[in-house]
N, C-alpha and C positions, 0 to 999 in steps of 0.2 A: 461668499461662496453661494453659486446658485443652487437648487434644489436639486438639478441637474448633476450638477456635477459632484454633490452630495452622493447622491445615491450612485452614482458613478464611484465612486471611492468608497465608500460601503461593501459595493458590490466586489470590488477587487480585495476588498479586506476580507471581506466571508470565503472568497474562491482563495485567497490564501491560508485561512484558518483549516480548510478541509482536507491540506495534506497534498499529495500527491502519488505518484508510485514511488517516488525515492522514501518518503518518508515509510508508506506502507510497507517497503521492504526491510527499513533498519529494524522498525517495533517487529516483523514478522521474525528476525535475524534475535532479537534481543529474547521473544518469548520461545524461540528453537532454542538459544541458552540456559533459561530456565527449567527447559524440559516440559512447557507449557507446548505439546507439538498439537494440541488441538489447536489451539487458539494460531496456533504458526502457520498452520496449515490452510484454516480460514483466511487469514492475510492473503496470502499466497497465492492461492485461489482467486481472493476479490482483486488483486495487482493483475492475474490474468481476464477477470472478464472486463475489468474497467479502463485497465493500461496496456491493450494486446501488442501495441508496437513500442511499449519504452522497453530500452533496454533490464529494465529490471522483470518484466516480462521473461525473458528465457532464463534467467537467473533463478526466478521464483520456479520458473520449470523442474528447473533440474533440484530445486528443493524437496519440491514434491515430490520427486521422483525418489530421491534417496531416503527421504521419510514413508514411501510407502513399501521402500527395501526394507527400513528396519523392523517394520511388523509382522509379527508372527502370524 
């Protein structure tokens, strides 16, 4: 294996490690179960400024939206 192509496969293994917007949304989904709605809400948020066209995008919208219904 050349050096090259090392760090070429490296590289796709680190940009796989980091997740994505599906994954950001299931942990966002898991800590909205918990009742953890800060930490949810953050997700959510980060899925829109980082993910604005995956469809987990307007999903996480309409999250926010109904978590900022439920506050007094």
């Amino acid at each position: 294996m050349t050096k090259t192509t090392a760090a070429v496969l490296l590289a796709v293994l680190l940009a796989a490690c980091g997740g994505g917007a599906g994954e950001l949304y299931e942990t966002a989904q898991f800590e909205e179960l918990q009742h953890n709605t800060k930490h949810a809400r953050e997700l959510y948020q980060e899925i829109l400024r980082k993910y604005p066209d995956a469809p987990e995008a307007a999903k996480a919208k309409e999250h926010l939206v109904a978590l900022d219904a439920q506050q007094p």
